[in-house]
ZATI-373603 format. One line per 3 residues: number of its first residue (from 1); their letters; for each residue z negated, x negated, y negated of C-alpha. Coordinates in nm, 3 decimals. Last residue first. Example, Ala and Ser with C-alpha at 12.3 -4.5 7.8 and 13.67 -1.06 7.14 Angstrom:
# ZATI-373603
2	SA	-0.714/-1.367/0.106  -0.780/-1.230/0.450 $
***
This chain:
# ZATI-373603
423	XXX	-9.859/-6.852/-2.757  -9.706/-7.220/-2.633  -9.468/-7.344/-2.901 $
420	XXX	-9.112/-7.320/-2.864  -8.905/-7.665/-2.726  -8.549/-7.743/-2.877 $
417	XXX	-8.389/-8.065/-2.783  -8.237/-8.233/-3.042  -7.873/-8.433/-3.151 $
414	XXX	-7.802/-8.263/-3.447  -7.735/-7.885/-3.625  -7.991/-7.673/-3.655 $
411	XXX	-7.965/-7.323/-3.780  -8.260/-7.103/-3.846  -8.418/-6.740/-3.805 $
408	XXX	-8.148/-6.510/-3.708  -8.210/-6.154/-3.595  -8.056/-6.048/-3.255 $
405	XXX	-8.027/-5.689/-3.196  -7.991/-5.556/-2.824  -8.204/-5.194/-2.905 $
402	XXX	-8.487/-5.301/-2.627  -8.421/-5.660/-2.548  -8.458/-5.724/-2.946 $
399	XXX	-8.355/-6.093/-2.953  -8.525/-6.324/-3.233  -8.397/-6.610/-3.364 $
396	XXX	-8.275/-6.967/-3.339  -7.876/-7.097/-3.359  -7.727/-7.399/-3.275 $
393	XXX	-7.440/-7.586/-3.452  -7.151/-7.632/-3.215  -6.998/-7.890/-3.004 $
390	XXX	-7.328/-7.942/-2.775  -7.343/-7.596/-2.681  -7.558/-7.272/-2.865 $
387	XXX	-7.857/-7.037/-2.847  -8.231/-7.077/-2.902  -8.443/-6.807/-2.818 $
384	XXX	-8.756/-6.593/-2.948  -8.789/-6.271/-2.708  -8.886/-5.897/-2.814 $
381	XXX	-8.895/-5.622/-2.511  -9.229/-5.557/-2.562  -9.379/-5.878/-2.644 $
378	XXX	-9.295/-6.249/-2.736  -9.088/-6.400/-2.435  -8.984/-6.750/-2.451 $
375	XXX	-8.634/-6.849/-2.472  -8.399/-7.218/-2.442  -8.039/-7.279/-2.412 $
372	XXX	-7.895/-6.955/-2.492  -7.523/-6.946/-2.434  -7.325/-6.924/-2.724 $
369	XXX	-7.219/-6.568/-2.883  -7.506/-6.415/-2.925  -7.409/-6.120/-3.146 $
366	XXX	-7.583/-5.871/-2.975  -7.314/-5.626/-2.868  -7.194/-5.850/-2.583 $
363	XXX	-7.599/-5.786/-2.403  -7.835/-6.101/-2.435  -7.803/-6.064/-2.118 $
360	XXX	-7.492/-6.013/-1.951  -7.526/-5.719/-1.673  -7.582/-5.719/-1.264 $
357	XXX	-7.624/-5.446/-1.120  -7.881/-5.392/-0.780  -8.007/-5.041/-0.888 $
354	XXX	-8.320/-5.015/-0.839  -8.404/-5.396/-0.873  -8.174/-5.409/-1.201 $
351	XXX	-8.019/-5.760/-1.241  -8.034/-5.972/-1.560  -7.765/-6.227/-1.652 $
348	XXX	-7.815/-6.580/-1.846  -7.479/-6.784/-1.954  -7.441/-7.198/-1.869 $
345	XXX	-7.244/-7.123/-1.520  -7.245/-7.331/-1.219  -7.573/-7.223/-1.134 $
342	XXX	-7.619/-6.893/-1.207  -7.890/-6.771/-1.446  -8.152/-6.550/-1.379 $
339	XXX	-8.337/-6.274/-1.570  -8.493/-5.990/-1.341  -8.539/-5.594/-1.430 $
336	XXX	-8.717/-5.342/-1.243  -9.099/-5.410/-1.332  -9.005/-5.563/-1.678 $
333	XXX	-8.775/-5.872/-1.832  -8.888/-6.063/-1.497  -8.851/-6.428/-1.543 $
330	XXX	-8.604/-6.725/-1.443  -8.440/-6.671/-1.171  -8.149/-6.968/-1.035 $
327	XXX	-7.858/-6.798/-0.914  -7.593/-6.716/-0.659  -7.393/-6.395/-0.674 $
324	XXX	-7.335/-6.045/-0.528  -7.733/-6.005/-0.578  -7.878/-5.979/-0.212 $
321	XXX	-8.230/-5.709/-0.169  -8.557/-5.718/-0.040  -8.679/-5.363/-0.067 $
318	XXX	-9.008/-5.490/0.088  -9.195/-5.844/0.078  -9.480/-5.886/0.357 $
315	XXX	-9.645/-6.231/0.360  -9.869/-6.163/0.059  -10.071/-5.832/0.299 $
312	XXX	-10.323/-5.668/0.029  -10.103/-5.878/-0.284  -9.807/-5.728/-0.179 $
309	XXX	-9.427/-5.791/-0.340  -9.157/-5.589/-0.416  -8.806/-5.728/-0.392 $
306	XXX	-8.599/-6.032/-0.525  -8.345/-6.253/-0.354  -8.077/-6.435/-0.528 $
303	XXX	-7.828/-6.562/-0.292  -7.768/-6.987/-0.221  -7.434/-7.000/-0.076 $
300	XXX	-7.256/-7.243/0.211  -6.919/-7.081/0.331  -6.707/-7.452/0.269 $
297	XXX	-6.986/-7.588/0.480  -7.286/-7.360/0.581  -7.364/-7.020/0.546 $
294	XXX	-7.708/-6.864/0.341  -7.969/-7.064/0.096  -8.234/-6.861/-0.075 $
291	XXX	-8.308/-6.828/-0.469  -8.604/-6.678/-0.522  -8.771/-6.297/-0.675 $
288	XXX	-9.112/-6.153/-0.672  -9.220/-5.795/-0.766  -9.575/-5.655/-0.757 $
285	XXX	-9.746/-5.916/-0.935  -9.869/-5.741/-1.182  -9.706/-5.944/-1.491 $
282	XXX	-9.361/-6.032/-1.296  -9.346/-6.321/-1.045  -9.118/-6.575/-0.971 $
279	XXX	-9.033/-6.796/-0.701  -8.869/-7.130/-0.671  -8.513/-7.141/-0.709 $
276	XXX	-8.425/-7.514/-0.742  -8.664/-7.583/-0.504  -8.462/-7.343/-0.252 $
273	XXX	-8.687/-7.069/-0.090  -8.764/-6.945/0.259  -9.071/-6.722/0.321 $
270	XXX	-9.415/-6.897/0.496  -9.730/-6.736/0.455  -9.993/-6.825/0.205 $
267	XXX	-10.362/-6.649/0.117  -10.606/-6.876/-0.058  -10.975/-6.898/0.026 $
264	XXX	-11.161/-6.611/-0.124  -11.479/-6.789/-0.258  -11.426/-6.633/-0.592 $
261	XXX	-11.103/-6.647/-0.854  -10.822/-6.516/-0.615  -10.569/-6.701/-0.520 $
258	XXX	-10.249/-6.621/-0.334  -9.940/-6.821/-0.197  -9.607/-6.806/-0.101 $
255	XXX	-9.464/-7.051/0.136  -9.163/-7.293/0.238  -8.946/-7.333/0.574 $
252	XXX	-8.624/-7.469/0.556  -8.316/-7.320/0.351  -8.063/-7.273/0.563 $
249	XXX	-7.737/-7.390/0.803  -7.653/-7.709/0.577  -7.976/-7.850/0.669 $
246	XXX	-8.231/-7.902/0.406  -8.443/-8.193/0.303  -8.710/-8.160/0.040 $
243	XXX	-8.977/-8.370/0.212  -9.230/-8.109/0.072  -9.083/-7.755/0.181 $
240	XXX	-9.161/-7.574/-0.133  -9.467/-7.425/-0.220  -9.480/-7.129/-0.464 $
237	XXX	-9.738/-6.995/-0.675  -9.958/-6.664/-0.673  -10.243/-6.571/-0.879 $
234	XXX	-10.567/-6.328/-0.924  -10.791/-6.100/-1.083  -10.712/-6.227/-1.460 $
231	XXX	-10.592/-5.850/-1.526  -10.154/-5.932/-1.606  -10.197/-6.122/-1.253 $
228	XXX	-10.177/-6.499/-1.355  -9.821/-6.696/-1.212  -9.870/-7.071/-1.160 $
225	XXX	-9.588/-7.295/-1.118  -9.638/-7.525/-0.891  -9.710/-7.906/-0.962 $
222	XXX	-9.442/-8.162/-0.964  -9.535/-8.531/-1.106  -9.189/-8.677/-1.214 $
219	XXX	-9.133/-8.968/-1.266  -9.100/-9.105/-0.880  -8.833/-8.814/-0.809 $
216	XXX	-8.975/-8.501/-0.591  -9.112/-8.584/-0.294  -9.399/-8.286/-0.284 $
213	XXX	-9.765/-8.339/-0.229  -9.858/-8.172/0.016  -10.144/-7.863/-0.050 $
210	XXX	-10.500/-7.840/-0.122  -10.677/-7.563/-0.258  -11.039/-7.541/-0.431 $
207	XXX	-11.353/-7.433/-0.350  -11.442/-7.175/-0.568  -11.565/-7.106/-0.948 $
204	XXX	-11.569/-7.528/-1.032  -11.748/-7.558/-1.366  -11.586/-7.576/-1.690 $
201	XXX	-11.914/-7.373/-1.836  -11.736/-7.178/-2.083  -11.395/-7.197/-1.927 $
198	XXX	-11.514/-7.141/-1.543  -11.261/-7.368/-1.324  -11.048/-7.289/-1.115 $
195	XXX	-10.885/-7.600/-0.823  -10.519/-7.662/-0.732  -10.494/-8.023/-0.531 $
192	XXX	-10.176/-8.213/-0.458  -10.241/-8.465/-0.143  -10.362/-8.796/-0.132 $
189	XXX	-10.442/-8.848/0.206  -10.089/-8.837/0.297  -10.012/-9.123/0.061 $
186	XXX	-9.610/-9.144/0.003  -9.630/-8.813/-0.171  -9.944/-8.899/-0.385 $
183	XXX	-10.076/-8.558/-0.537  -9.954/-8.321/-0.830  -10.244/-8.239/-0.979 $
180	XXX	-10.355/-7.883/-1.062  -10.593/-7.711/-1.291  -10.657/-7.332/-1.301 $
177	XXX	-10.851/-7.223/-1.575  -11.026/-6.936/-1.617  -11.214/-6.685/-1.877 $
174	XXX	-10.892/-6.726/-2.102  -10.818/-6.369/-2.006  -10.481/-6.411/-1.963 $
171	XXX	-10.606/-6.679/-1.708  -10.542/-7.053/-1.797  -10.302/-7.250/-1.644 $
168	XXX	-10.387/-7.655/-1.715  -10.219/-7.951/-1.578  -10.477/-8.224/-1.429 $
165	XXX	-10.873/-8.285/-1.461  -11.113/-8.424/-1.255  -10.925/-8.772/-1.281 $
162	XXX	-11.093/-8.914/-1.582  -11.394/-8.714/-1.689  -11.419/-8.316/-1.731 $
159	XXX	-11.576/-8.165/-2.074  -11.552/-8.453/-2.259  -11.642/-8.306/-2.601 $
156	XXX	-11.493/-8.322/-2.947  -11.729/-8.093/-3.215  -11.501/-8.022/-3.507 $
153	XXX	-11.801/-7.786/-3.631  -11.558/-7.454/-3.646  -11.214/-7.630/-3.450 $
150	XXX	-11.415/-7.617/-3.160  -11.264/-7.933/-2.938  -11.264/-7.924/-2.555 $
147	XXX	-11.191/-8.248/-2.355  -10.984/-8.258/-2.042  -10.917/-8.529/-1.805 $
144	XXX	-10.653/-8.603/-1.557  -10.552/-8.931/-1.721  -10.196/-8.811/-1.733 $
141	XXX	-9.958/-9.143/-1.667  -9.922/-9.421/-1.956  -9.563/-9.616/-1.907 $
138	XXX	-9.755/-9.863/-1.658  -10.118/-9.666/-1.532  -10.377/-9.855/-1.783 $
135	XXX	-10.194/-9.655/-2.052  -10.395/-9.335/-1.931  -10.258/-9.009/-2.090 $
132	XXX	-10.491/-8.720/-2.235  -10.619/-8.370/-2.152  -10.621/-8.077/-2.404 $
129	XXX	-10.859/-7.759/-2.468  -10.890/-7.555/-2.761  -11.188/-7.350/-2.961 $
126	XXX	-11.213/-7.141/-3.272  -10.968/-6.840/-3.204  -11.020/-6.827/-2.842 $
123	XXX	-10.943/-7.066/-2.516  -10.667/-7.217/-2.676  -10.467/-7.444/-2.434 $
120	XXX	-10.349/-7.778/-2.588  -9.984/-7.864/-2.437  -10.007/-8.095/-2.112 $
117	XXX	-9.875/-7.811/-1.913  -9.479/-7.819/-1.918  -9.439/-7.907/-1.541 $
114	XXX	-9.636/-8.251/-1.559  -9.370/-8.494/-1.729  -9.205/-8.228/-1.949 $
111	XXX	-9.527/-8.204/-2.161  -9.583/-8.574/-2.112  -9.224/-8.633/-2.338 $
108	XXX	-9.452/-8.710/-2.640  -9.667/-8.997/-2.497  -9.847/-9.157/-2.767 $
105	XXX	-10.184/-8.916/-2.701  -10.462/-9.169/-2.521  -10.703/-9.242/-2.776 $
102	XXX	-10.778/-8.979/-3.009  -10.728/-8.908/-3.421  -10.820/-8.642/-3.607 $
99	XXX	-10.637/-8.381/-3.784  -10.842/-8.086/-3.859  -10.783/-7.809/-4.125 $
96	XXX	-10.463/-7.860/-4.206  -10.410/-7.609/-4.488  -10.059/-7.373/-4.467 $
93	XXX	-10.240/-7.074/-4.658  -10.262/-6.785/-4.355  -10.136/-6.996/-4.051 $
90	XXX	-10.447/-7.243/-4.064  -10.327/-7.602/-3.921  -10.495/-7.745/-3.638 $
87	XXX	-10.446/-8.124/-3.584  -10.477/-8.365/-3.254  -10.382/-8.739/-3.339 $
84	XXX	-10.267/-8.999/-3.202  -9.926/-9.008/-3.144  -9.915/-8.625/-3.285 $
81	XXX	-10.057/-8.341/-3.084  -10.036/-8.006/-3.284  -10.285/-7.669/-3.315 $
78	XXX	-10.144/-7.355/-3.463  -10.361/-7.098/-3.632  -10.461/-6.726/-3.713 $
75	XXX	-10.184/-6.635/-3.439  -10.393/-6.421/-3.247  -10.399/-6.606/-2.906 $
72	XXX	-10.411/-6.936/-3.102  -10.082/-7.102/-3.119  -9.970/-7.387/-2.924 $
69	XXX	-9.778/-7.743/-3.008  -9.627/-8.033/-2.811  -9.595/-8.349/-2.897 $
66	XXX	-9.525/-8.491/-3.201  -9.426/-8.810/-3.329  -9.435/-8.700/-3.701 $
63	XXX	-9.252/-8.441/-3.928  -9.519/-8.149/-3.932  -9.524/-7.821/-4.008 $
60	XXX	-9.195/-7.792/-4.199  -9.135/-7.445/-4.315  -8.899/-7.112/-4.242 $
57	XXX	-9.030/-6.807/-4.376  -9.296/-6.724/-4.636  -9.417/-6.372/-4.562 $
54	XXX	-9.245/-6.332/-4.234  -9.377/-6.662/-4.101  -9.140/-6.962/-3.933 $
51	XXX	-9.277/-7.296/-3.855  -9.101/-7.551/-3.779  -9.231/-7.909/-3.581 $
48	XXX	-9.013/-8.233/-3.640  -8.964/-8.507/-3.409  -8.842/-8.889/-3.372 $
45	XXX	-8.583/-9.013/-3.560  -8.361/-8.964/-3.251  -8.437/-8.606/-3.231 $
42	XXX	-8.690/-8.349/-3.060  -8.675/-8.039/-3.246  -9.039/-7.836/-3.236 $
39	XXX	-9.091/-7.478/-3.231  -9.273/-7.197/-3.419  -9.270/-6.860/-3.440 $
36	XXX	-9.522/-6.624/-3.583  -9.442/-6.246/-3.494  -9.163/-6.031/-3.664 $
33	XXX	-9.259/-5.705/-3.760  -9.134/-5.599/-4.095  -8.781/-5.676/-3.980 $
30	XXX	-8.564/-5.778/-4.276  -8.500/-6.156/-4.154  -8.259/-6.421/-4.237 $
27	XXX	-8.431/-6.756/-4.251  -8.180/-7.043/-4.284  -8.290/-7.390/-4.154 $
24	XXX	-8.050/-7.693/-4.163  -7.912/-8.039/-4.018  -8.109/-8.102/-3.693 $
21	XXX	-7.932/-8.284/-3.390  -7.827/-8.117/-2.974  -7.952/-8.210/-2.669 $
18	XXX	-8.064/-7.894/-2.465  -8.425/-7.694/-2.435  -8.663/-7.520/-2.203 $
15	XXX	-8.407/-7.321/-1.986  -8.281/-7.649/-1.808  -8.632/-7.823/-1.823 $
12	XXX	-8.647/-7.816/-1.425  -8.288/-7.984/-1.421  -8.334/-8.233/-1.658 $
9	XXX	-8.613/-8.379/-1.490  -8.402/-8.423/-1.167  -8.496/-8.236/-0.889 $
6	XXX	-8.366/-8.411/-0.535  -8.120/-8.295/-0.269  -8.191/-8.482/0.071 $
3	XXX	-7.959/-8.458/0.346  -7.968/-8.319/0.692  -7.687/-8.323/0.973 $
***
């Protein structure tokens, strides 16, 4: 007997954000080294994008239909879609610097409608890429463009027309972009494509991937995740079985996959992964973890497997080990240690490869006391989260992975969903 288990929007965005409403902001903060932060609460008045800075604390950005939001890779400024608008705001005296208006951007849920990549991507300090929506499609669907703006002249270029575009992963680098589109599921000749592209001359590096499109619900457009080696040399995504139906012995067939930017064609093999427990990848891409379905009936569990990973041979994983419990993962804190969260549970838990134990994280000493609804990862050790349920004010600041102190940034109280900017 088979059956069909689909991904719901709400699960994918599970670790981006929760409903909750917007009362406050408190900045508490002695720490002399405290990035930027910024992140946007989603409401039912419409949105509102905060800003914290050490020197000046907690602001308002912006209180308008936005978007999304991204910071330049040194955090000299932060660029915002509105409705219809794109604006850059300089981080040092608070002055919007551009804010001009473009067709096509009155869709602010798009950035959970394409697998969180519609945000602008900043190739440098003084120049930004973003795509925008087509409202001849009913609802407005992505338009699969991209046009490049240098924030220096305020130059707006085309730099790929309608449908040569799609979701956006660029390099660490910035020297290449990888853009995907989801495909046609019930057209077999329309299948998802994954292409790179050169980001000063957003030409085509190498010939480009096709894979099935995947039958994941109607609003939704899945693309894989894309994870950049920590050098720019390469990637590796996951595929999952695309029809999405699995038998209540085991997980059915799915792949791993490898690109490289040059005429290399792409390296998969299969391995066996839920879709709710797609693979990750740490920074080198020498450890991978998944969720993987064992038993059946009453005995039926999906364990968390992780192990070492080979970019020379992709289809070989060794060390591959069973956590005592099931769980979605969610990033790799460092080479030996994995963040997941279990499914029927709302806190987070990282498990030590060379070890195989399995601790709370943020650890009991931290003073997190609510589970964290959303995170991103800043640098060495230091993470930016959002903690809280729907009964309770929520609470935003920084976690120290390293020493296990949490510094608080704001309070927000109402009905909101939390979303950090892209860095």
């Amino acid at each position: 007997m088979a059956y069909r288990k689909m991904m719901l929007v709400s699960l994918i965005c599970l670790m981006l954000g929760s409903i909750f409403s917007a009362r406050g902001v408190v900045a508490q903060s002695e720490d002399e080294n405290l990035p930027p932060v910024a992140w946007l609460e989603l409401n039912q008045e419409g949105s509102t994008l905060r800003l914290f800075q050490l020197e000046t604390g907690v602001s308002i950005v912006a209180n308008e239909e936005i978007r999304c939001a991204a910071f330049s890779p040194q955090q000299t400024h932060i660029t915002y879609l509105t409705s219809n608008a794109v604006a850059v705001m300089r981080l040092s005296d608070h002055a919007t610097i551009i804010n001009m208006l473009v067709d096509g951007l009155t869709r602010p849920d798009l950035h959970l409608f394409i697998g969180g990549r519609a945000c602008p991507i900043w190739l440098g300090e003084t120049s930004l890429v973003f795509s925008t929506v087509d409202f001849a499609e009913p609802y407005g669907m992505p338009a699969y463009n991209l046009f490049h703006l240098n924030i220096n002249t305020t130059e707006l270029t085309e730099v790929l027309p309608f449908g040569e575009g799609g979701a956006i992963a660029p390099s660490p680098n910035r020297r290449y972009l990888v853009i995907l589109r989801p495909g046609e599921y019930s057209d077999s000749n329309k299948p998802g494509e994954i292409s790179i592209v050169d980001s000063t001359t957003f030409q085509p590096v190498s010939d480009g991937f096709e894979f099935p499109a995947v039958a994941t619900a109607a609003e939704y457009l899945w693309v894989p995740t894309i994870f950049w080696k920590e050098d720019s040399t390469g990637f590796a995504f996951g595929l999952p079985d695309p029809d999405l139906i699995y038998n209540l012995e085991q997980t059915p067939p799915s792949s791993i996959c490898y690109m490289t930017p040059d005429a290399q064609p792409a390296r998969c093999q299969e391995y066996a992964f839920e879709f709710w427990g797609m693979p990750v990848f740490n920074d080198q891409l020498t450890r991978v973890a998944y969720a993987q379905r064992s038993g059946s009936g009453v005995n039926e569990e999906s364990h968390l497997v992780y192990g070492g990973f080979s970019l020379e041979s992709p289809q070989e994983l060794s060390e591959i080990l069973f956590s005592t419990t099931s769980g979605m993962p969610i990033l790799w804190v460092d080479e030996d240690n994995l963040l997941f969260k279990e499914y029927a549970l709302p806190d987070l838990n990282v498990a030590d490869l060379t070890t195989g134990e399995v601790q709370q994280w943020p650890g009991e000493h931290s003073g997190v006391e609510q589970p964290v609804i959303a995170l991103q990862p800043l640098s060495d050790g230091l993470y930016v989260l959002a903690a809280g349920d729907y009964r309770e004010p929520h609470t935003i600041g920084f976690y120290n992975a390293a020493d296990g102190t949490f510094t608080k940034l704001a309070e927000v109280d109402s009905l909101s969903t939390i979303v950090f900017a892209d860095r």
